[in-house]
PDB file of N, CA, C, O and CB in Angstrom:
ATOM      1  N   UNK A   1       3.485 -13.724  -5.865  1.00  0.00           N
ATOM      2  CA  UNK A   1       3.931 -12.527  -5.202  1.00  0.00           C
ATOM      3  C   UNK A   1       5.459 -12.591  -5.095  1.00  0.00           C
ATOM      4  O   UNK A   1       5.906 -13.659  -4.677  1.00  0.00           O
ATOM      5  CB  UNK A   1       3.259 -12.373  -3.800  1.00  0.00           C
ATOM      6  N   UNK A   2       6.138 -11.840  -5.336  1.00  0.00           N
ATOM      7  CA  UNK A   2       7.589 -11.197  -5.030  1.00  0.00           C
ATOM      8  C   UNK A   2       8.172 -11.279  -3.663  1.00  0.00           C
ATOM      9  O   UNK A   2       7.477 -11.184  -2.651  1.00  0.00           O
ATOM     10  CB  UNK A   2       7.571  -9.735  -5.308  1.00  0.00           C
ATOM     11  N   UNK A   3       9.424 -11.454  -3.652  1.00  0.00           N
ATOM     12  CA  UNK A   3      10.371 -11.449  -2.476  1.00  0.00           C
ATOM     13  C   UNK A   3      10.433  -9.650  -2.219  1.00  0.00           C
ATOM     14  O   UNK A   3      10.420  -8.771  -3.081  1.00  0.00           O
ATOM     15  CB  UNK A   3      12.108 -12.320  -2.938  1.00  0.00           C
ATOM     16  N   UNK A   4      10.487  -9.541  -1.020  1.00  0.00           N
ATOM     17  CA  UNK A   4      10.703  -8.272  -0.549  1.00  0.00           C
ATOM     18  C   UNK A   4      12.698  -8.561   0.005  1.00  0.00           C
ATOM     19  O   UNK A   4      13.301  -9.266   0.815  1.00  0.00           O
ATOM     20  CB  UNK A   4       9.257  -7.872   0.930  1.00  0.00           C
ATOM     21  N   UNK A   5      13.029  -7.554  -1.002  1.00  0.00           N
ATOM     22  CA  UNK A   5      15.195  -7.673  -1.098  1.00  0.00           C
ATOM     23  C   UNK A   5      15.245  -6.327   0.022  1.00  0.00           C
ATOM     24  O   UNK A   5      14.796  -5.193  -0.142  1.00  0.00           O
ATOM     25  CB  UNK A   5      16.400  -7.052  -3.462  1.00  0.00           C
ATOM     26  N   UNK A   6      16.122  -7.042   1.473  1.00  0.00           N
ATOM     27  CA  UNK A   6      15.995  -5.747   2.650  1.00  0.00           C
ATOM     28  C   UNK A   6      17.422  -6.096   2.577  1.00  0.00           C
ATOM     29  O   UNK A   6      17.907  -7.217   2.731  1.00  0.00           O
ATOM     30  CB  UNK A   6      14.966  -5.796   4.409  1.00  0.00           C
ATOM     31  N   UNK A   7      18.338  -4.439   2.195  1.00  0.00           N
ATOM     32  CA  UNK A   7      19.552  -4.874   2.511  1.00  0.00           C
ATOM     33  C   UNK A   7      20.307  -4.407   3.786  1.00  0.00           C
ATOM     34  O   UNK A   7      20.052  -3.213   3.944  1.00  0.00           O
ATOM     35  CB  UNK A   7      20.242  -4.610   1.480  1.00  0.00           C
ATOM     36  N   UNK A   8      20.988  -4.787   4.587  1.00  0.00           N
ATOM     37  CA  UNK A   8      21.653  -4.378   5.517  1.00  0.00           C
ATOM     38  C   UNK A   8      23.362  -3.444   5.419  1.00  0.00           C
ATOM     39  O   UNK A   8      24.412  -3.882   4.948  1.00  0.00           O
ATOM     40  CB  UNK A   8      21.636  -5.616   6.144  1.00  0.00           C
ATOM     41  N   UNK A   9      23.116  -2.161   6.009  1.00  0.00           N
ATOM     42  CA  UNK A   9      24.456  -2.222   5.917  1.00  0.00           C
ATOM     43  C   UNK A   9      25.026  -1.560   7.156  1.00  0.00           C
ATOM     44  O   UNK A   9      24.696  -0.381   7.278  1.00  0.00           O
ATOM     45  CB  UNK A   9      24.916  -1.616   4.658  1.00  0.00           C
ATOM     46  N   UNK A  10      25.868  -2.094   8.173  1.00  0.00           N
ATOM     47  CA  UNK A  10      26.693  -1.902   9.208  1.00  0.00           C
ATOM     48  C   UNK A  10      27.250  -0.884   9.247  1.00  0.00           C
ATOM     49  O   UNK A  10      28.083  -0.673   8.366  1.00  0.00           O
ATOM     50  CB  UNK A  10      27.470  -2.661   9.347  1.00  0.00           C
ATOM     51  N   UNK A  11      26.952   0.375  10.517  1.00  0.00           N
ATOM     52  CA  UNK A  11      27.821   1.631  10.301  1.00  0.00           C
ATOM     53  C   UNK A  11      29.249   1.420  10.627  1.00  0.00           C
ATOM     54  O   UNK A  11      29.569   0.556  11.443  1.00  0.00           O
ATOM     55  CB  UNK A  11      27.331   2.803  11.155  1.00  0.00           C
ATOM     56  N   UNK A  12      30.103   2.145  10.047  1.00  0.00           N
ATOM     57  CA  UNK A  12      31.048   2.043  11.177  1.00  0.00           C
ATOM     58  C   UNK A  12      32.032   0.193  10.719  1.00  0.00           C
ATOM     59  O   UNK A  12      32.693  -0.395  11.575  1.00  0.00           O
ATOM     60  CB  UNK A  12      29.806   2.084  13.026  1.00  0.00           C
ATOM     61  N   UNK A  13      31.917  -0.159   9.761  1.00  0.00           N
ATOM     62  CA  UNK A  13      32.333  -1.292   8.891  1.00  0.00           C
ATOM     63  C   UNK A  13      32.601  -0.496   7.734  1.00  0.00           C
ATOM     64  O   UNK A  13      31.980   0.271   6.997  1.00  0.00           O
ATOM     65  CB  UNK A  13      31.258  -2.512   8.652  1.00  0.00           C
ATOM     66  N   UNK A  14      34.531  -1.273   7.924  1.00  0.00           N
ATOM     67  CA  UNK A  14      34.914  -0.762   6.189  1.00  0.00           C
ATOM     68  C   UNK A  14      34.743   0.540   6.175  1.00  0.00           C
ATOM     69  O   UNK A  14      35.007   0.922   5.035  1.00  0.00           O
ATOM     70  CB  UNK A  14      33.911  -1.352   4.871  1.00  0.00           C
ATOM     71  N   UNK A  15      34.417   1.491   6.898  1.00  0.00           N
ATOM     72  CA  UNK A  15      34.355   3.215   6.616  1.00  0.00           C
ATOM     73  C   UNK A  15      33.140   3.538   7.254  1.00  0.00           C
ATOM     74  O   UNK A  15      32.498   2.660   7.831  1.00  0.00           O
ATOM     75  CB  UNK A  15      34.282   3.796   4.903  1.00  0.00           C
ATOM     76  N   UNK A  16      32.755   4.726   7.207  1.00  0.00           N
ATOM     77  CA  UNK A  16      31.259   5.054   7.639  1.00  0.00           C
ATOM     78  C   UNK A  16      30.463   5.149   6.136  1.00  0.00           C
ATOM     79  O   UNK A  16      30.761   5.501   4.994  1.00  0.00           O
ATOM     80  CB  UNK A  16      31.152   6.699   8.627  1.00  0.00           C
ATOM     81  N   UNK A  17      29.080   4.536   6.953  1.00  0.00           N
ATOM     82  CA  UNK A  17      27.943   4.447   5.844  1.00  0.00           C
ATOM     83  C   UNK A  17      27.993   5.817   5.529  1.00  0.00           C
ATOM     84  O   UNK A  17      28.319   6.696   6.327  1.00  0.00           O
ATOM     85  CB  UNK A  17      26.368   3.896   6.289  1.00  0.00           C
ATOM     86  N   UNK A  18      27.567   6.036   3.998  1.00  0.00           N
ATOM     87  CA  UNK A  18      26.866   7.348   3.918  1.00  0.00           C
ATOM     88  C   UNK A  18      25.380   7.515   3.329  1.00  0.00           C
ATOM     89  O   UNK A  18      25.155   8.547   2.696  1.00  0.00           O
ATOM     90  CB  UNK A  18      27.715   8.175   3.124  1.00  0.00           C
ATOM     91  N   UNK A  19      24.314   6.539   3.496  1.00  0.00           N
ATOM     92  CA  UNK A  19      23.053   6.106   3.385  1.00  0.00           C
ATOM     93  C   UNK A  19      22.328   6.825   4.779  1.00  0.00           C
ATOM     94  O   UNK A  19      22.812   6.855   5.911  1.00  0.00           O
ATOM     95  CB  UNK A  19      23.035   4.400   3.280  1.00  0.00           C
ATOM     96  N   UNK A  20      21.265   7.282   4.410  1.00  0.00           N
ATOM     97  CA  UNK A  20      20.506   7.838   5.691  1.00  0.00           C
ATOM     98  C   UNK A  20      20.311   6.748   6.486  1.00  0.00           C
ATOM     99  O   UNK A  20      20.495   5.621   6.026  1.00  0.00           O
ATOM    100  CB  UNK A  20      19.110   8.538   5.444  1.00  0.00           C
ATOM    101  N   UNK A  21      19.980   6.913   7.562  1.00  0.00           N
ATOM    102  CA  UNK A  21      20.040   6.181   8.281  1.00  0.00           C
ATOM    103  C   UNK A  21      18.267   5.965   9.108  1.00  0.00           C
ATOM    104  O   UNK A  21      17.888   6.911   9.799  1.00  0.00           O
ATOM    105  CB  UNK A  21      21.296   6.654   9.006  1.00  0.00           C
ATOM    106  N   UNK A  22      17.657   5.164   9.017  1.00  0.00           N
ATOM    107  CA  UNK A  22      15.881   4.808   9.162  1.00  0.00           C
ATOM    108  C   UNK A  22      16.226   4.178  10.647  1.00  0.00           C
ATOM    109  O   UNK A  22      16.749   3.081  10.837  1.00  0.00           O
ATOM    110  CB  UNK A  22      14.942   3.380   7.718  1.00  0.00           C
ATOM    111  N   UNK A  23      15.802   5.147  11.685  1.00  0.00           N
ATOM    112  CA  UNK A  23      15.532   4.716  12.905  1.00  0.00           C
ATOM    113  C   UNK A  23      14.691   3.909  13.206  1.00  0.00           C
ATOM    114  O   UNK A  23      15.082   2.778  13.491  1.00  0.00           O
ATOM    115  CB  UNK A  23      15.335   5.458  13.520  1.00  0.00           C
ATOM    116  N   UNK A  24      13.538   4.152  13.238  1.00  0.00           N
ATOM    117  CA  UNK A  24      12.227   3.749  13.216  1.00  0.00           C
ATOM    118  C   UNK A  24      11.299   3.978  11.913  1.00  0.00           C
ATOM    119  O   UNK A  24      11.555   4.866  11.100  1.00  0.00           O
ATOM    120  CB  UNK A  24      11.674   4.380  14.302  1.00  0.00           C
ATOM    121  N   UNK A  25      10.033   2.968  11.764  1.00  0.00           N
ATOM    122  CA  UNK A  25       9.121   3.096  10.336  1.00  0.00           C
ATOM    123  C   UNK A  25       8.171   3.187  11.474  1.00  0.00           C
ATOM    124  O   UNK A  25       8.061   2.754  12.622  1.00  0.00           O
ATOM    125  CB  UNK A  25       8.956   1.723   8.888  1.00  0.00           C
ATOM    126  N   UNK A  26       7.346   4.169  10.390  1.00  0.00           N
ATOM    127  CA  UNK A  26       6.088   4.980  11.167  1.00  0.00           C
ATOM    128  C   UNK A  26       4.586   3.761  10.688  1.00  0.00           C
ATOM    129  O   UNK A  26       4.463   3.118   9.646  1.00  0.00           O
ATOM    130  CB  UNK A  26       5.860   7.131  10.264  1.00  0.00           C
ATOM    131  N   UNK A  27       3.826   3.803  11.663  1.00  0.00           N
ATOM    132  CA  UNK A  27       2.447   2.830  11.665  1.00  0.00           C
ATOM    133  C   UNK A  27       1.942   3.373  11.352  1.00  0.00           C
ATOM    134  O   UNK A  27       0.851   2.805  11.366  1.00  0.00           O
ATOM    135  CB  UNK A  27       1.760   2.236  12.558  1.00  0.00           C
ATOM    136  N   UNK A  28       1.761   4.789  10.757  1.00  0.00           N
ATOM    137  CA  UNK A  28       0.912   6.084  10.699  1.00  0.00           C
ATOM    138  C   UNK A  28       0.312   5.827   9.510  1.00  0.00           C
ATOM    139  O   UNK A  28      -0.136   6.950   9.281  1.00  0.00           O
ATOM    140  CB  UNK A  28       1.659   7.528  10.730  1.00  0.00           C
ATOM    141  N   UNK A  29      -0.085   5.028   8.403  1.00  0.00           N
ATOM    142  CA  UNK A  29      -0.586   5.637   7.342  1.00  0.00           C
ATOM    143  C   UNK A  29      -2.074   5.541   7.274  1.00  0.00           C
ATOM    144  O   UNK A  29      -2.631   4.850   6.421  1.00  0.00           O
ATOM    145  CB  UNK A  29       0.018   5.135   6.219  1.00  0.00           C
ATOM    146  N   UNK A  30      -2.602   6.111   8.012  1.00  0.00           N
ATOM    147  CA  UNK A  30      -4.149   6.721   8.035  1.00  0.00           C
ATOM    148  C   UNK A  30      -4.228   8.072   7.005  1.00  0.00           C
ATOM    149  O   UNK A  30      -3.110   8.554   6.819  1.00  0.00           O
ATOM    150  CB  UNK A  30      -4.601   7.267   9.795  1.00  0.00           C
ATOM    151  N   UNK A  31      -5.095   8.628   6.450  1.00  0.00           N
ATOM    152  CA  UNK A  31      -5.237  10.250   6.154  1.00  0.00           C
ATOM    153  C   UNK A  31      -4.880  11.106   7.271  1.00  0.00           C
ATOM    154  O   UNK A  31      -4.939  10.877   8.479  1.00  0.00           O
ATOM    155  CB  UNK A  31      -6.714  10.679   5.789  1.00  0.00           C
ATOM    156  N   UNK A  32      -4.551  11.996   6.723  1.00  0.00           N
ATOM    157  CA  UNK A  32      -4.517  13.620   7.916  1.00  0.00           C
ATOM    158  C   UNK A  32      -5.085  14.066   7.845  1.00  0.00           C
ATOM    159  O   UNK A  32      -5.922  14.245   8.730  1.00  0.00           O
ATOM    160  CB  UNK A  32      -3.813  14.695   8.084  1.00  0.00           C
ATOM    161  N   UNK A  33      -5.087  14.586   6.774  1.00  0.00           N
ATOM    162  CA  UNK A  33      -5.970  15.664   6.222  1.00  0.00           C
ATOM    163  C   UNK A  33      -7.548  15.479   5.012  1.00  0.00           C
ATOM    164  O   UNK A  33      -7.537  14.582   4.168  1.00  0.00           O
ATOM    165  CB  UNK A  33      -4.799  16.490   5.476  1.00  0.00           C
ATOM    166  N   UNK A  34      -8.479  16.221   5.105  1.00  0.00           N
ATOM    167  CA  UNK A  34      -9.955  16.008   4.490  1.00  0.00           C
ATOM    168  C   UNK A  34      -9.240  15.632   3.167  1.00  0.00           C
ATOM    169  O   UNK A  34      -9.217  14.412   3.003  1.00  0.00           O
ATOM    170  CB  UNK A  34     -11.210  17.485   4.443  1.00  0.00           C
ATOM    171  N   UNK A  35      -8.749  16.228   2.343  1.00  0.00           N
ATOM    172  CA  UNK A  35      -8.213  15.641   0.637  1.00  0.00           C
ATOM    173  C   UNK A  35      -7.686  14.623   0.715  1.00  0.00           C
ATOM    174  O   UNK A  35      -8.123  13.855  -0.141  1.00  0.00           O
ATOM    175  CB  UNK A  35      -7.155  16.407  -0.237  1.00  0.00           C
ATOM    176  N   UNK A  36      -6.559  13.979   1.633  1.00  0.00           N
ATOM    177  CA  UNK A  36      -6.565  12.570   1.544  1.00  0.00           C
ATOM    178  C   UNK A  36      -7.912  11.444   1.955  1.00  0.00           C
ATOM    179  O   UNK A  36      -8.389  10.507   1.314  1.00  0.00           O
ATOM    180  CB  UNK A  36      -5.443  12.307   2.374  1.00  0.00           C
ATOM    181  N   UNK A  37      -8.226  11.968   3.197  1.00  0.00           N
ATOM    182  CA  UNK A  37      -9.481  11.298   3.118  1.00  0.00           C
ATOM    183  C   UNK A  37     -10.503  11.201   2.056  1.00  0.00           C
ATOM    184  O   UNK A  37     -11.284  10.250   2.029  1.00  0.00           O
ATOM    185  CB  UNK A  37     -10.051  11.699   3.975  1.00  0.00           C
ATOM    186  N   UNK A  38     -10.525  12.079   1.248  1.00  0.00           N
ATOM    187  CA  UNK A  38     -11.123  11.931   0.043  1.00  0.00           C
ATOM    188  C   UNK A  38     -11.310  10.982  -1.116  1.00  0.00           C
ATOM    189  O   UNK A  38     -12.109  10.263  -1.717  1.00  0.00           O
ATOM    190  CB  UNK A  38     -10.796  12.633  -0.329  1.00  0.00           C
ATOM    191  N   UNK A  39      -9.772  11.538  -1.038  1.00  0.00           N
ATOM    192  CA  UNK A  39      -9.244  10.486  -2.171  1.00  0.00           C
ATOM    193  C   UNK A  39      -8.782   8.738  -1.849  1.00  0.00           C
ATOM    194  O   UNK A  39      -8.615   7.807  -2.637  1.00  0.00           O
ATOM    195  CB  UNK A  39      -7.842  11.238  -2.733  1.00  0.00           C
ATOM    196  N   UNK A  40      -8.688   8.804  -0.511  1.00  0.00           N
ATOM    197  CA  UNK A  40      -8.537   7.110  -0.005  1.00  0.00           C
ATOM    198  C   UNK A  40     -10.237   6.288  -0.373  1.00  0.00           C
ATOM    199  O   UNK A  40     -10.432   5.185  -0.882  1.00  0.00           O
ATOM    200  CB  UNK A  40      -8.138   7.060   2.233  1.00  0.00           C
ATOM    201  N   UNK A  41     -11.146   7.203   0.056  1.00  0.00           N
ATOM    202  CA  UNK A  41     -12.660   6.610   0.417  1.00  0.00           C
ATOM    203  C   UNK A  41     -13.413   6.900  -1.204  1.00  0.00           C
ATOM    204  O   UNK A  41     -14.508   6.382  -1.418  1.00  0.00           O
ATOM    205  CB  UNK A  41     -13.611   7.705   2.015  1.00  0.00           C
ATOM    206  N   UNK A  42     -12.726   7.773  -2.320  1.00  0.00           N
ATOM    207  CA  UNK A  42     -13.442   8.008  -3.580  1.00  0.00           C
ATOM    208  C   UNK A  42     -14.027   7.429  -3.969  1.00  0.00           C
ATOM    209  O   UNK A  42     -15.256   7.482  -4.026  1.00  0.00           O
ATOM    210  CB  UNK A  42     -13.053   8.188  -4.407  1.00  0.00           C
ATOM    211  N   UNK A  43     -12.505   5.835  -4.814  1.00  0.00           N
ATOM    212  CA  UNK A  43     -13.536   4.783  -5.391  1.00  0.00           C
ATOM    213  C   UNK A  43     -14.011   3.940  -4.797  1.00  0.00           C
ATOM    214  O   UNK A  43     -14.179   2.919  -5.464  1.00  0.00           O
ATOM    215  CB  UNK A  43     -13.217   4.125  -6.256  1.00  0.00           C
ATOM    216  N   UNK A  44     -14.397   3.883  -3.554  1.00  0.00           N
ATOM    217  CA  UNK A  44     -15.280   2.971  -3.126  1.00  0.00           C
ATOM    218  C   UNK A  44     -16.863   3.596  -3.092  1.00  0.00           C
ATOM    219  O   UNK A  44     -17.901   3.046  -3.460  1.00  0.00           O
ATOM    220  CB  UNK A  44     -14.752   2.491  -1.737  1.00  0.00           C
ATOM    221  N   UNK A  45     -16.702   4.677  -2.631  1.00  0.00           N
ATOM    222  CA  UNK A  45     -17.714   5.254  -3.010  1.00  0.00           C
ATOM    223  C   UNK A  45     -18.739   5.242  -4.027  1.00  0.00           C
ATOM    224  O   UNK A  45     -19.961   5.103  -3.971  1.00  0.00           O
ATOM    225  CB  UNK A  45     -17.389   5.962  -3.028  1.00  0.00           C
ATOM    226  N   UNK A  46     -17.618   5.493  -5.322  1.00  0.00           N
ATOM    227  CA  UNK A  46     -17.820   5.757  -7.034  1.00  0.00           C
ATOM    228  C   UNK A  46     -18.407   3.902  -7.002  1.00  0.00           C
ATOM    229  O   UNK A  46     -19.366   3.760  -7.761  1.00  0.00           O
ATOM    230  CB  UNK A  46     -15.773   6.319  -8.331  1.00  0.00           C
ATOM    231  N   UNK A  47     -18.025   2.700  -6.346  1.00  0.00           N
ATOM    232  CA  UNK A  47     -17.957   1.872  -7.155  1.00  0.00           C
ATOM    233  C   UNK A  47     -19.864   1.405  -5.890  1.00  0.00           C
ATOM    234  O   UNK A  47     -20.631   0.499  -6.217  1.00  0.00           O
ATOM    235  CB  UNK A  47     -16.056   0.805  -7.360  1.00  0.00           C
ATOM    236  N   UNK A  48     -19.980   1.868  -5.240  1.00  0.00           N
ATOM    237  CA  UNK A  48     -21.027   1.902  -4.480  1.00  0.00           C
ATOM    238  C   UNK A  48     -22.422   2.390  -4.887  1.00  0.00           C
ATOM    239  O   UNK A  48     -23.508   1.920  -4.546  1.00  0.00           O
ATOM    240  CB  UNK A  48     -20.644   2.523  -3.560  1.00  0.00           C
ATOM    241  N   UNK A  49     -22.160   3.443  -5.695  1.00  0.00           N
ATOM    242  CA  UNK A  49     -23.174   4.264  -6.353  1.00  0.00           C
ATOM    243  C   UNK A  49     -23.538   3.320  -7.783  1.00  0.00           C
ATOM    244  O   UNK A  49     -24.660   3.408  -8.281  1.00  0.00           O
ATOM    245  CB  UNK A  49     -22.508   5.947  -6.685  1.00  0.00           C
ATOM    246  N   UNK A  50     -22.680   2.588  -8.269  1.00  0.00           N
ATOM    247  CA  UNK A  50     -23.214   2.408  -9.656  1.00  0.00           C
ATOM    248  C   UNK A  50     -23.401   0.851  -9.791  1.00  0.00           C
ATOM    249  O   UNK A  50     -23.489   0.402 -10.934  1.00  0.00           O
ATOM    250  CB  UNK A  50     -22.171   3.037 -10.837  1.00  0.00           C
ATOM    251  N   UNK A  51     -23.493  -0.306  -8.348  1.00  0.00           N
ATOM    252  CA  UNK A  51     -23.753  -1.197  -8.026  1.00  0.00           C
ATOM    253  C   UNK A  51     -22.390  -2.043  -8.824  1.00  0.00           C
ATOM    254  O   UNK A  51     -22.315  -2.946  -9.657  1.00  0.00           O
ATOM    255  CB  UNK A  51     -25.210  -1.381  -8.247  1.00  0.00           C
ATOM    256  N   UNK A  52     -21.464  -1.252  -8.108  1.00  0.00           N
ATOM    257  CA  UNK A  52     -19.911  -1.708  -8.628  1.00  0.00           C
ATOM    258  C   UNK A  52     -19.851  -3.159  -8.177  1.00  0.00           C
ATOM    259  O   UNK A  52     -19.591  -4.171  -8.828  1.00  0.00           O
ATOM    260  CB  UNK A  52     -18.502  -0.756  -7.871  1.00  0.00           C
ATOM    261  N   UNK A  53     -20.128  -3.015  -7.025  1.00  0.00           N
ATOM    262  CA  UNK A  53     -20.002  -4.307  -6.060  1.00  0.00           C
ATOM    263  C   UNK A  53     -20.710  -5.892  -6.750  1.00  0.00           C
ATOM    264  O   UNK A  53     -20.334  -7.005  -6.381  1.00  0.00           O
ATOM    265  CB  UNK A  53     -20.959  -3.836  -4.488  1.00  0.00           C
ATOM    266  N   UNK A  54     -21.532  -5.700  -7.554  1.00  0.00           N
ATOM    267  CA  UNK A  54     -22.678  -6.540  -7.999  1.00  0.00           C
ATOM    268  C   UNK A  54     -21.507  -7.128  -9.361  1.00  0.00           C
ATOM    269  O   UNK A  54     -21.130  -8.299  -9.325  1.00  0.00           O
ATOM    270  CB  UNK A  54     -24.476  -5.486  -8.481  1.00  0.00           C
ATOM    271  N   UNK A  55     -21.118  -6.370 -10.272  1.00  0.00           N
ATOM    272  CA  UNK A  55     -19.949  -6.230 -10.981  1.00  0.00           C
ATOM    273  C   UNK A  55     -18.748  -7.107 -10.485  1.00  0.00           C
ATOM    274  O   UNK A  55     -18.172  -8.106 -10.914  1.00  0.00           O
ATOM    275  CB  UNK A  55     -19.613  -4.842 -10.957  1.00  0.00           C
ATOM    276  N   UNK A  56     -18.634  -6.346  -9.464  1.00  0.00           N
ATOM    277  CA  UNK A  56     -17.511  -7.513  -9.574  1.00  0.00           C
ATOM    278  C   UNK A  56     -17.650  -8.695  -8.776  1.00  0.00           C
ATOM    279  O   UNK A  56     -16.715  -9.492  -8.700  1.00  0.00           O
ATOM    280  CB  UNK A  56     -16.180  -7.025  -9.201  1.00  0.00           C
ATOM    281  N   UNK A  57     -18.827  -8.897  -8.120  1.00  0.00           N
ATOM    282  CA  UNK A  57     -19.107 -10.578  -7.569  1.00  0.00           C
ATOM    283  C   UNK A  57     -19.369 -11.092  -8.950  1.00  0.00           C
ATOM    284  O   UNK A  57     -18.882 -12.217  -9.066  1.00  0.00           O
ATOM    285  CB  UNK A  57     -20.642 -10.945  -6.336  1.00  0.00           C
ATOM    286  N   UNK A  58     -19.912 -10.713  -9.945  1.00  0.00           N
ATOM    287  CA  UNK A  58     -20.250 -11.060 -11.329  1.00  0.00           C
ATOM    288  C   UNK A  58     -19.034 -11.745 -11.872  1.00  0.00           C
ATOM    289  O   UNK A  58     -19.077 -12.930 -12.205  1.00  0.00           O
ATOM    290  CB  UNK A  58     -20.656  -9.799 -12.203  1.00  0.00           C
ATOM    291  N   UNK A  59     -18.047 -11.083 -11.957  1.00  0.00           N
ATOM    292  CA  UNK A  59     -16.655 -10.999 -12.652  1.00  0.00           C
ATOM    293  C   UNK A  59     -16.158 -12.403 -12.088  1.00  0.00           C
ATOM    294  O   UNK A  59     -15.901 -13.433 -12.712  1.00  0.00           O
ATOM    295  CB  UNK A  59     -15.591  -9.533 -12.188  1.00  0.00           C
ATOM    296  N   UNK A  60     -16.081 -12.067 -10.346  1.00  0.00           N
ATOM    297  CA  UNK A  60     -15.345 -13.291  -9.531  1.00  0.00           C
ATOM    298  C   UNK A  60     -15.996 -14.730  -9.445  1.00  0.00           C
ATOM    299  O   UNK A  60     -15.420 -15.679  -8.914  1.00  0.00           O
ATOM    300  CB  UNK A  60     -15.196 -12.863  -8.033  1.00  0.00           C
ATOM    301  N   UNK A  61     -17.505 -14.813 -10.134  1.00  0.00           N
ATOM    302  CA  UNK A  61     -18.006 -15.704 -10.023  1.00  0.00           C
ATOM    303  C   UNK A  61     -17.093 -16.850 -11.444  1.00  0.00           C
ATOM    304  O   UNK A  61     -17.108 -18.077 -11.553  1.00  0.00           O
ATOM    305  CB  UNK A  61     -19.598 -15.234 -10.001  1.00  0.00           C
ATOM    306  N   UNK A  62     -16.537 -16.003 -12.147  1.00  0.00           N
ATOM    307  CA  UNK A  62     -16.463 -16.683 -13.880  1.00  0.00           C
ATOM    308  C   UNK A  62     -15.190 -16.812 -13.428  1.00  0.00           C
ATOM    309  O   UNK A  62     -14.605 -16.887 -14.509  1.00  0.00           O
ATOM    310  CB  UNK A  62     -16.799 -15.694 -15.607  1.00  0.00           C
ATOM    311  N   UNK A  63     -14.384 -16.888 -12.637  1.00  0.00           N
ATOM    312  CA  UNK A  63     -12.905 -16.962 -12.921  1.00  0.00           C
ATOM    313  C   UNK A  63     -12.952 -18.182 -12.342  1.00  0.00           C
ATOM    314  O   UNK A  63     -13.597 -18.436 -11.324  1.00  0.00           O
ATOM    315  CB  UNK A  63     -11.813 -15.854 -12.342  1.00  0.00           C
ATOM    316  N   UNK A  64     -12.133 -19.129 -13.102  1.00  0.00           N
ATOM    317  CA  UNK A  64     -11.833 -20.605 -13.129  1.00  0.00           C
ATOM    318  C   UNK A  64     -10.793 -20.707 -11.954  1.00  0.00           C
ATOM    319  O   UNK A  64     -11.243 -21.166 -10.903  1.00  0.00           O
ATOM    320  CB  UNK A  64     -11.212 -21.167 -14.658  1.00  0.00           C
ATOM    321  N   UNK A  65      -9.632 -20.391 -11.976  1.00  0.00           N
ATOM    322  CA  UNK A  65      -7.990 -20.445 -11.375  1.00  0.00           C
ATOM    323  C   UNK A  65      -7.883 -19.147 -10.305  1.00  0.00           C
ATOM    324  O   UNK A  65      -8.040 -17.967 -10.618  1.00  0.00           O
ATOM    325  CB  UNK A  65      -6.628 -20.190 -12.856  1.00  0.00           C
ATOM    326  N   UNK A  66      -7.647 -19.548  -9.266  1.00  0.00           N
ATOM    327  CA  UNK A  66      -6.725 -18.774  -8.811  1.00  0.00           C
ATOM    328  C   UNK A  66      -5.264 -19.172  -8.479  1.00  0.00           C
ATOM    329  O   UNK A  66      -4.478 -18.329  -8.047  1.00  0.00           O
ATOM    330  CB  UNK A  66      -7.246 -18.329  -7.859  1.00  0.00           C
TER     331      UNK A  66
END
């Protein structure tokens, strides 16, 4: 997995920033609305109906390495 690169930059240093400025990050990412809910819950659904699940314990059983 990858480094997450967070850069900082000080208003009001060397000149004023002109980068928006992120007060707060929102906890919110649930659906709102029925079409996102849709589309979040689809393929699990899709992979429910066609004994997806069976598939891929199948798959995870053969893999040597993690």
């Amino acid at each position: 997995m990858t480094q997450m690169v967070v850069v900082f930059r000080l208003i009001g240093v060397d000149g004023e920033a002109t980068e928006d400025r992120v007060e707060s990050l929102s906890n919110n990412l649930e659906p709102t609305n029925e079409a996102e809910i849709e589309k979040k819950y689809y393929l699990a659904h899709t992979v429910g109906q066609v004994s997806g699940f069976a598939v891929l314990l199948n798959i995870l059983s053969k893999v040597q390495n993690l």
